[in-house]
N, C-alpha and C positions, 0 to 999 in steps of 0.2 A: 504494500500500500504506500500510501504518499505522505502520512501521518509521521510526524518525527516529538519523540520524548526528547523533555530538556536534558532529561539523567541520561541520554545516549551520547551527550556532545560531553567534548574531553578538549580541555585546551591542551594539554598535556597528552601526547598519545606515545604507546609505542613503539622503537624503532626497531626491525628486529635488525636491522645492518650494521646496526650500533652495538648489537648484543659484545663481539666478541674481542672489542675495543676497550682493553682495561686502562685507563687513566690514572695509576695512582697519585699522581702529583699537580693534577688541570683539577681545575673547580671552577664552577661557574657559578657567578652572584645576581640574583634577580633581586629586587626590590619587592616589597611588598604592593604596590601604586606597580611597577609592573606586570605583578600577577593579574591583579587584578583587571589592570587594561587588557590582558589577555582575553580573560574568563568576559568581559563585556565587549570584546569582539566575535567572538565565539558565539556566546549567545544572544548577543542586541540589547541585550537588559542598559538601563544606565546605572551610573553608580555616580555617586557624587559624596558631598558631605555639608550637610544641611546647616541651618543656624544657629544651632542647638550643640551642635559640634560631633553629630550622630553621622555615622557613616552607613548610607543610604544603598544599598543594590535589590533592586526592584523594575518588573519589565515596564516601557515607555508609556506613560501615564494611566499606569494598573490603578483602577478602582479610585478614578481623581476627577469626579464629575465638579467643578468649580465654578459653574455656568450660577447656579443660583445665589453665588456669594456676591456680595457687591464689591469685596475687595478683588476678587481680579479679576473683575469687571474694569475695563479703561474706558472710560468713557471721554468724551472731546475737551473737555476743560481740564481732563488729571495726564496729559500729551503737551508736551514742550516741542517738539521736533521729532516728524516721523521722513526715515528714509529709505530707498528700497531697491534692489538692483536685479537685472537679469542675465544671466550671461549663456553662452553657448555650453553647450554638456560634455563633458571629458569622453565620456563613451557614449556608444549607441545599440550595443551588443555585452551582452557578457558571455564568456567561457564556464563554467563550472569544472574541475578534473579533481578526479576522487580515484579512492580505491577501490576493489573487489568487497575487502572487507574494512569491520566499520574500527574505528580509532586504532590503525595499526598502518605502520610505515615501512617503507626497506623488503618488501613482499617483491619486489621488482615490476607490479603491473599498480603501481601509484600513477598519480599526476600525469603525464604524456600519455603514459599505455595504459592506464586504466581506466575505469567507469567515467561519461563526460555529459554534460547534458549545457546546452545553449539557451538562453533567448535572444532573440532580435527585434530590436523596435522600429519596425520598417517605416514609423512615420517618420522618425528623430536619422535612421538611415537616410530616409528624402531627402530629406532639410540642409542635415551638417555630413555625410558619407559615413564612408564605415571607419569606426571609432573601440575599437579594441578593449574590452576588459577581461581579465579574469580572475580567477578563485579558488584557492585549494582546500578542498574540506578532505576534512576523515571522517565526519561522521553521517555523508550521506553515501550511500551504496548503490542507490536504484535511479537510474535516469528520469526517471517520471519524477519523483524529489526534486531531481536536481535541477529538472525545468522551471518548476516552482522556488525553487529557493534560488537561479537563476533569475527572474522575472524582481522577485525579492530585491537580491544584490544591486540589480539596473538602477533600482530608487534611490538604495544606501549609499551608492557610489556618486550618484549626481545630485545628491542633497545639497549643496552648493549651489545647483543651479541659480535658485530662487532666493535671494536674504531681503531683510530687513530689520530695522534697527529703530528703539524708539527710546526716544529720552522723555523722562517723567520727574518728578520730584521725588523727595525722600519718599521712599514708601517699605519701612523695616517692617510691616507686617507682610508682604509679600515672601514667600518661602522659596528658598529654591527648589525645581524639579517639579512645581506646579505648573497646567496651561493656565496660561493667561489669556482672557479673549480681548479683543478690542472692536 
């Protein structure tokens, strides 16, 4: 099926090519703010760290309906300057390349010669040509996934397209990691 559990993704996967590589003297140091941008690349969630000094991972505005509050409500008089840009999109296509199996590496049928799955935005192709992305997962196995979290990717990757920027006055009851509507 097409369905993918969060407890299947691994930022951290096996290597088995690695297995027979003993290093007694090499160490490697991640941070912990590295892990962690790992683990919220992997899985989308955002993480941040709130006002309160709480550090926050939780997926992209879970359970944060804000619409009926009037604080993040923006309305025309609590807006000093709003600015806003559009620019042409890095890609038009994305790649997907996985392996046979799910969070395992060094199998020798990964990434080039293993499982692959594409979308293409033939409108954004018309527009701007063809504009190359892609993506290496291990924890998707099935090309029909991969379509879909292909089509996915397209979005995440050209989230940039579109910005905007708005200057307000103080406003310390505003939290971070809420939407704000305006």
């Amino acid at each position: 099926g097409t369905e993918l559990s969060v407890m299947d993704m691994q930022a951290y996967v096996l290597d088995i090519g690695q297995m027979g590589n003993v290093n007694l003297f090499e160490s490697t140091y991640e941070t912990k703010l590295d892990i962690d941008n790992k683990v919220v690349e992997i899985t989308g969630y955002e993480f941040f760290q709130d006002s309160d000094g709480d550090f926050v991972f939780k997926p992209p505005f879970y359970n944060l309906d804000t619409r009926g509050s009037r604080i993040y409500n923006l309305n025309m008089e609590d807006i000093i300057n709003v600015s806003h840009s559009i620019k042409e999109p890095d890609i038009t296509y994305v790649t997907l390349k996985g392996c046979a199996f799910k969070n395992m590496a060094g199998t020798g049928a990964d990434n080039e010669f293993g499982v692959r799955g594409q979308y293409i935005d033939y409108k954004l192709v018309a527009q701007y040509g063809w504009r190359e992305g892609s993506y290496e997962t291990s924890y998707l196995n099935n090309p029909r996934s991969m379509f879909y979290a292909a089509v996915n990717r397209l979005d995440i990757m050209n989230a940039a397209v579109a910005s905007a920027s708005i200057t307000i006055p103080i406003r310390p009851e505003l939290r971070p990691g809420y939407p704000v509507y305006v």
